[in-house]
Each structure stands twice: as C-alpha cells, then as structure tokens.
C-alpha positions as CSV (number, residue, x, y, z in Angstrom):
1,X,0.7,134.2,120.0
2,X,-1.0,136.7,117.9
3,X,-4.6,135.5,116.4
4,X,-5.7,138.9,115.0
5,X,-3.8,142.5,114.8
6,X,-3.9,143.6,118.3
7,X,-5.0,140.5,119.6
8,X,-3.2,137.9,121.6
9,X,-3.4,134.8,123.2
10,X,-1.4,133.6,126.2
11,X,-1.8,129.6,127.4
12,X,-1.3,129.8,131.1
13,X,-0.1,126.5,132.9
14,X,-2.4,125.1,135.6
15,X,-0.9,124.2,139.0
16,X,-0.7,121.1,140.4
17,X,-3.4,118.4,139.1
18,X,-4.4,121.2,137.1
19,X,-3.8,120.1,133.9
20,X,-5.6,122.4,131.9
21,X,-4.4,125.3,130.6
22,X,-6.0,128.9,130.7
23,X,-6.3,131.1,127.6
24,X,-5.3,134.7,128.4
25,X,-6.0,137.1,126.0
26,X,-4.2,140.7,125.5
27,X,-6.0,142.9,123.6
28,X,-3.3,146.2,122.1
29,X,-4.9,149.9,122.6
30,X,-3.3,153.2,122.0
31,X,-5.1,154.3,126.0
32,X,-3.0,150.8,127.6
33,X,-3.9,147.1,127.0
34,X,-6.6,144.9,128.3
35,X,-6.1,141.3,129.3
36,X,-8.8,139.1,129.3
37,X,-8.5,136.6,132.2
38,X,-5.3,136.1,134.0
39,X,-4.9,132.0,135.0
40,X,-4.0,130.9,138.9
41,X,-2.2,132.4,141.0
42,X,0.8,130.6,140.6
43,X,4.6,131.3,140.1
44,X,4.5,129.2,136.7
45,X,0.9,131.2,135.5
46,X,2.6,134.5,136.0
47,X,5.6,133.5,134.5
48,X,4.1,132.0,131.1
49,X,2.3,135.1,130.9
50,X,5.0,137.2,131.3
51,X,7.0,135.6,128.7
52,X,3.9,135.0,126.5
53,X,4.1,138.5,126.5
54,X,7.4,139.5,125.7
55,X,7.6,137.0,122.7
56,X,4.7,139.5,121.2
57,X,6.4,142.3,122.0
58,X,4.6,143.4,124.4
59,X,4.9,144.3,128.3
60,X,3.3,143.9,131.5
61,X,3.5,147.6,132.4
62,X,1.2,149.0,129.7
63,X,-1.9,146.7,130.7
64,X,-4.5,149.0,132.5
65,X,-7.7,146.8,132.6
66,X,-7.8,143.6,133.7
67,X,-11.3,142.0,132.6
68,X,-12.4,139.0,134.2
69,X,-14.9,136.4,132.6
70,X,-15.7,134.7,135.7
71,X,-14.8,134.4,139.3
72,X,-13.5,130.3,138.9
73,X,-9.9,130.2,139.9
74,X,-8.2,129.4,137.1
75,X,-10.2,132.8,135.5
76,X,-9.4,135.3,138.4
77,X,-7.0,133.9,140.1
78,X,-3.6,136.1,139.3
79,X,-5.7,139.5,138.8
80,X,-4.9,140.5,142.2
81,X,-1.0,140.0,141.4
82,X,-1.1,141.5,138.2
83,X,-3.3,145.0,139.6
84,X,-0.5,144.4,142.1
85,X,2.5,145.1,139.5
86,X,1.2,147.2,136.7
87,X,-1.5,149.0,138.8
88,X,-4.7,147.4,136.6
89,X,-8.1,147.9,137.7
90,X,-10.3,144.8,137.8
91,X,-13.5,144.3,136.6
92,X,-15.8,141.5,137.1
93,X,-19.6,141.4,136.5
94,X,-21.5,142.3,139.9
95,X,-23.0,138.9,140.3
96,X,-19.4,137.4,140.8
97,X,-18.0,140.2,142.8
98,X,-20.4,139.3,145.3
99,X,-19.0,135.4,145.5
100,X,-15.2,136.5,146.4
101,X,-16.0,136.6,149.9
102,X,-17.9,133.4,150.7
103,X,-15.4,131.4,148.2
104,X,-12.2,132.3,148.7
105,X,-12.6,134.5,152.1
106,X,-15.1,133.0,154.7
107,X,-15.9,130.2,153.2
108,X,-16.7,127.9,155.9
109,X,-20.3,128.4,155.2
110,X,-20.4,127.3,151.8
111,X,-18.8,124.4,152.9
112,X,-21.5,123.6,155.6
113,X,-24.2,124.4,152.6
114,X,-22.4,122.0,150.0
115,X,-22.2,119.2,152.3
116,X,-25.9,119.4,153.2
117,X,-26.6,119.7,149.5
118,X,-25.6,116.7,148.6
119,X,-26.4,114.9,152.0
120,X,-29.8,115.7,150.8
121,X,-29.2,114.5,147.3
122,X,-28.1,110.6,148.1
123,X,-24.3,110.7,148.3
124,X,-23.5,108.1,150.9
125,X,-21.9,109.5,154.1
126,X,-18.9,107.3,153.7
127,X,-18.2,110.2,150.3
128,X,-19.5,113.3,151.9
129,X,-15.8,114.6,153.4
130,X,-13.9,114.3,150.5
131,X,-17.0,116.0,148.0
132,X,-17.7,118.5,150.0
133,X,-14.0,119.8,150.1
134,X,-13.4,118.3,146.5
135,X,-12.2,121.9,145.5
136,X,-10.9,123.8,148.4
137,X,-7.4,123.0,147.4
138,X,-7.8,125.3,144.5
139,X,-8.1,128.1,147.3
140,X,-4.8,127.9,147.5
141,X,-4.2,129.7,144.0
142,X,-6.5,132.7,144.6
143,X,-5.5,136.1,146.0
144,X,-9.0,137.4,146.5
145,X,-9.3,141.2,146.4
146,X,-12.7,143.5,145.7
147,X,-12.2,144.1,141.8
148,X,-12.5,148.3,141.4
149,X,-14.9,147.9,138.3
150,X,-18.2,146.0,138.8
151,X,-19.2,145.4,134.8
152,X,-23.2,145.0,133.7
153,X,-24.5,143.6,130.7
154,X,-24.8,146.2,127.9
155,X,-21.4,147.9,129.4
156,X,-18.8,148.9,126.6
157,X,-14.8,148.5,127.7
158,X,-12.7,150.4,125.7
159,X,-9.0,151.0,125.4
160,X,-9.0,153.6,122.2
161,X,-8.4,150.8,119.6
162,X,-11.0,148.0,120.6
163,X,-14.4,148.6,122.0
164,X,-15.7,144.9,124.1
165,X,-19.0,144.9,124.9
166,X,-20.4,143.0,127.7
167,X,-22.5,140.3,127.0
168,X,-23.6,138.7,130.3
169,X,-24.0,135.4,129.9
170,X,-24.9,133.3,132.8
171,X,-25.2,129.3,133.5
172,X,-21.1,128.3,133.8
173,X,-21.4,131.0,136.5
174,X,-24.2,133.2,138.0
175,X,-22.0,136.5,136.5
176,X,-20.4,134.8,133.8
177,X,-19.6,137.3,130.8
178,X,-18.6,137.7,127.5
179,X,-17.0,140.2,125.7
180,X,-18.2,140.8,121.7
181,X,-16.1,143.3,119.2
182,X,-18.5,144.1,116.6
183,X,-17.0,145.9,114.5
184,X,-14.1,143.3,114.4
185,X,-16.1,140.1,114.5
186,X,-14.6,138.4,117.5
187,X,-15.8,137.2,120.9
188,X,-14.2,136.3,123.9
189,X,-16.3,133.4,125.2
190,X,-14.8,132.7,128.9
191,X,-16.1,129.5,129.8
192,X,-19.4,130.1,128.3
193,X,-18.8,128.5,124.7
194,X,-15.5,126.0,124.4
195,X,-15.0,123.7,120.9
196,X,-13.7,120.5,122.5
197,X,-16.0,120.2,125.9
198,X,-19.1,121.0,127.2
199,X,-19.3,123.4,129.7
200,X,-19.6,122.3,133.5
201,X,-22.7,123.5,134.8
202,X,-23.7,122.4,137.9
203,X,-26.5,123.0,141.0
204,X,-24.3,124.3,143.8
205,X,-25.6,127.3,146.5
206,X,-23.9,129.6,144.4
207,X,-25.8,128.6,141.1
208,X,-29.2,130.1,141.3
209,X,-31.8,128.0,141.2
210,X,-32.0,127.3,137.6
211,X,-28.5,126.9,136.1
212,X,-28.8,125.0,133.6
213,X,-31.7,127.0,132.4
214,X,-29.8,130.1,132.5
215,X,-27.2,128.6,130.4
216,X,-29.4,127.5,127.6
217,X,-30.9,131.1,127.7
218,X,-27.4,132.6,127.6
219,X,-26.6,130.0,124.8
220,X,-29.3,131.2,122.7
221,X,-28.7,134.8,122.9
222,X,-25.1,134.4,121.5
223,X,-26.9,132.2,118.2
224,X,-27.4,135.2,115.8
225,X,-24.4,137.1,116.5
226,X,-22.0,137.6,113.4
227,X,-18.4,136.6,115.0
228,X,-16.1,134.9,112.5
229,X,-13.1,134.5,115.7
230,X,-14.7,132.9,118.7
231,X,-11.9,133.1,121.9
232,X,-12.5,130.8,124.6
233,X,-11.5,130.1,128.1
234,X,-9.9,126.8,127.3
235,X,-9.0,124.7,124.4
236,X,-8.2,125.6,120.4
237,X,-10.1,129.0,118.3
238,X,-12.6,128.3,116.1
239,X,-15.5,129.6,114.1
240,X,-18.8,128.8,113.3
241,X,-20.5,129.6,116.8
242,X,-23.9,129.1,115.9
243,X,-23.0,125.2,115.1
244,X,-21.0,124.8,118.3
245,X,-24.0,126.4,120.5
246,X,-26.2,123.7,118.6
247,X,-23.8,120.5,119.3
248,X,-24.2,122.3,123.2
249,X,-27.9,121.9,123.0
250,X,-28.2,118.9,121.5
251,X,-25.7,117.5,124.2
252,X,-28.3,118.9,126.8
253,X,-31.4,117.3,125.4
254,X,-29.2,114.3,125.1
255,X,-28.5,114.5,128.9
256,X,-32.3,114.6,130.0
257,X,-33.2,111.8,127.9
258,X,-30.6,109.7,129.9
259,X,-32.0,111.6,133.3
260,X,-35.6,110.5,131.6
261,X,-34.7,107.1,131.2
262,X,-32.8,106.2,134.9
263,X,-36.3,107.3,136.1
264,X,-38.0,104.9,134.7
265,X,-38.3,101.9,137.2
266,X,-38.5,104.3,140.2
267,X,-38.0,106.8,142.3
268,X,-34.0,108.0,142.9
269,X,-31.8,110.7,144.4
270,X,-29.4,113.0,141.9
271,X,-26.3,110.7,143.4
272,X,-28.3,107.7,141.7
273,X,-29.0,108.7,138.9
274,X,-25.7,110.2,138.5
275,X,-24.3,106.5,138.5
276,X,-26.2,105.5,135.7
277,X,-25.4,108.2,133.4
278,X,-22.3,108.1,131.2
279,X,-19.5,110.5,131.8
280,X,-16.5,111.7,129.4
281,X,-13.3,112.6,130.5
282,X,-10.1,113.3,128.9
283,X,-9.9,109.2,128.8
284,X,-13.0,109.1,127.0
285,X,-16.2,107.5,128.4
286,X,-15.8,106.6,132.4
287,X,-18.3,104.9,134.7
288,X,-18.9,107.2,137.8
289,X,-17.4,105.0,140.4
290,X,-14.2,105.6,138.5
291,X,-14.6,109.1,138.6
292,X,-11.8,111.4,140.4
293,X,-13.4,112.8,143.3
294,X,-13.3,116.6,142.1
295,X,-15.1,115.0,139.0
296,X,-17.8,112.6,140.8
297,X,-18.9,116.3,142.8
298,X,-19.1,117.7,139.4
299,X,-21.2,114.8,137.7
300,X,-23.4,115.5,140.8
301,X,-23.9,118.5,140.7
302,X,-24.6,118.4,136.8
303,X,-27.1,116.0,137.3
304,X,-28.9,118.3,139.6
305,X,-28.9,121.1,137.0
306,X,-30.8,119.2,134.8
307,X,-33.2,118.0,137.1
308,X,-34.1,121.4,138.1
309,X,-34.5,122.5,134.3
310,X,-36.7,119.2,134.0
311,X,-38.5,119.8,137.2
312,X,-39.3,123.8,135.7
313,X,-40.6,122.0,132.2
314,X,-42.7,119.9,134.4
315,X,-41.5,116.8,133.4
316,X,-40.0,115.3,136.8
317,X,-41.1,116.2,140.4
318,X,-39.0,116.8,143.6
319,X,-40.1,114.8,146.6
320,X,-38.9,114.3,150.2
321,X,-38.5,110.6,151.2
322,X,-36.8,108.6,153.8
323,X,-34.4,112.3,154.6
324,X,-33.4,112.8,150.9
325,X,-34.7,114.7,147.8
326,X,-35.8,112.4,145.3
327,X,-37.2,112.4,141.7
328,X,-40.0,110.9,140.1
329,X,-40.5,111.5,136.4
330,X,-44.3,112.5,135.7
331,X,-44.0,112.0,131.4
C-alpha cells in the first residue's frame, strides 16, 4: 500500500498464536530500496511481503538495505532470508547486534538468568517453567545471522531519494531505533511509538537496568520533532506525535500510582503487586490470573520496570526478605 510517494507499507502475518501483524515498510530510491523491518521468519511473512510488493509495483531484487528497528522477532526475523535472496545488507543498531547471540544462538543462559529473575521476584515455583520459556517458541521464526551494518545514533541511511536518520531510541529495546526524514516529515517509529497500545517495556537481563527510564527519555526526545506521518511497528498511521507521546506518559504515571497504591498495607514482591494491577488486552481489561502465560511474564516484567524507575526517583526501596526482592514504598 502506498502512504506517501516512495513510501510503502507492507502488513506481514504473524505465525502461529501470533496474531499481530508487522508493518513493513519499503522506502523507493534511484541507488535500490530500503525496507524497514522485515516480520518472522515464516513461509506466510515472506509471502505477504512478496506480494505486498508486487501489488506496488515493486520487486524484491532492487532492495539493498535492510534496516532493522529492533532485534524482537517479529522485527528481525526474515532479514536473514531476505539478505539471502536479494543480497541486502543488514543493519541494526550495535546494542542489538550484540543480543543475537544469547537470544536466538546460545541462549541457554538467558534462560537460567530469567528464571532466577523472577524466582527472586515472587512468582510461585509451581509458574516458573512455563514463564521462564514463555517465549522460546518464537525462536523458532528467527534465522539469526551477524547484520553487516552496525547503525549509531546520529547515522544518516541513504538510498539517493530519501535520507533516514537514526534516532536511537531505547526502552522497548536496549538498541531500539528510529528512523526520521526531515525533509519529508515522516518517521518510522518501530516499536518505540504505536497509536492503539502502549509499548511493552519490561525488566528482563537484557533491559539495562533502568528500562523504563530509558524509554521515557527516548519518548521525550521524539516531543519537538515536526513529523506530520508517524510509521509504526504495529497498528494504523497517524499524526500528532507529540499527543500520542503524552497519552504514553500519562499512561506511565498512571501505572506508578497503581504500583504506589498496592504498596500501601505492606511490603510485596513485583509478582504481587503484578496481581493487583489491572491489565488490557485485546479483550479489554483482564485480571492477571487470566492472563496467557506469554502475557502474565510480560505483566511481570512491566511491573519491574516501574519499580526500578520508582526505586531511581526514590520513592520505593528494594529489600531482601525471606529469599525474594521486595518493595516497600518510602512516600
């Protein structure tokens, strides 16, 4: 579908219980086309795209940079392939380059690390197997190769009709990116800014330490710029960015206060406090027990998030008790 002259979008099919489809972008240049994000690895991702391409008159062959937002599956997924047929380079910011190994390579020790990580943080033995591999299945979707392009912040990717620059942008991921046309008005947001949900950001031993924290930072360097087309990951186009970073925010401060409040007749563990919070899903709002398990890990890990950004504003402290991490609120 073509959303501005040269520029295209592609919605990529998810595999499986994947329900959510990717938005791939393909941006024309007289020196070969760049696609933005290229979906799963799957034999119906590939497909759409290919024919999501030839309905805009345009073909595989004359893509020659494949520009990744950020290293989630769905994201980075068929890059590999695509290098594969039409001889692409790859490039990812460095921060996520260094993540294909331990994710989708040797990943046993992440596993070992995630499963401690929430041991530590109240979830009940009885749940730890099934969180701790709650997204290995997506593995499964991933050809992981080294990308040949590691991108920084500041970087300009060109193709002789469109100049992107890269806007790094972490929180969603530790080398999330975006990509901003000036001179056109658009930005490609990734997973960094989306119109109908929040983006996940969770505490994980791949986060940083501060995730959350990064986000909001990231958030508010995107608040001035003059883009009248924003691009996302996932979900419809829209405009207005500076409003839709505001709902984000006030969706964040909205979170704490409910973090806040569970505090307030003792001490509890992330997994606790995680049950008293209210979660949205596609359904609308669902109690945690109800939770898929893919989505109870992410309502946990979410939780933690914000209780790292509240423990940095000094607002809760992080004590050991009994084997687990607890927090006490000190307002």
């Amino acid at each position: 579908m073509r959303i501005l002259d040269g520029v295209h979008q592609i919605k990529t099919p998810g595999p499986g219980s994947a329900s959510w489809p990717t938005n791939v972008y393909v941006i024309e240049g007289g020196d070969g086309h760049i696609l933005v994000d290229s979906g799963w690895d799957s034999q119906e991702s590939l497909w759409a795209l290919q024919e999501g391409m030839r309905l805009s008159n345009l073909k595989l062959r004359d893509v020659k940079k494949v520009v990744i937002t950020h290293i989630h599956p769905d994201h980075y997924g068929l890059s590999s392939k695509i290098k594969q047929i039409c001889g692409a380079q790859v490039a990812i910011h460095r921060i996520d380059a260094g993540f294909i190994s331990p994710r989708y390579k040797d990943f046993a020790d992440l596993i070992q690390k995630t499963e401690e990580l929430l041991r530590q943080n109240g979830v009940p033995q009885d749940e730890l197997p099934q969180l701790k591999e709650a997204s290995l299945w997506m593995n499964k979707y991933v050809t992981p190769d080294v990308p040949e392009v590691m991108v920084e912040d500041g970087d300009i990717i060109s193709n002789d009709s469109f100049e992107l620059k890269v806007l790094w942008t972490p929180g969603h991921s530790p080398g999330h990116i975006c990509l901003y046309e000036k001179e056109k008005k658009f930005i490609l947001t990734g997973d960094h800014v989306l119109y109908e949900t929040t983006p996940h950001v969770g505490f994980n031993p791949l986060s940083g330490d501060n995730p959350l924290g990064d986000y909001i930072s990231s958030l508010k360097k995107l608040e001035s710029l003059k883009a009248n087309f924003i691009l996302p990951g996932h979900g419809p186009l829209f405009n207005a960015l500076g409003l839709r970073i505001e709902k984000i925010l006030q969706h964040h401060e909205q979170r704490k206060r409910a973090i806040m409040n569970s505090l307030r007749d003792g001490l509890k563990t992330a997994y606790e406090i995680a049950q008293k919070i209210p979660w949205m899903t596609d359904q609308g709002g669902t109690a945690f027990r109800d939770l898929p398990v893919w989505d109870k890990r992410m309502a946990v890990t979410e939780t933690l998030a914000h209780l790292k950004l509240l423990t940095e504003e000094g607002r809760v402290s992080n004590v050991a008790m009994d084997g687990a991490s607890m927090y006490i609120a000190k307002d």
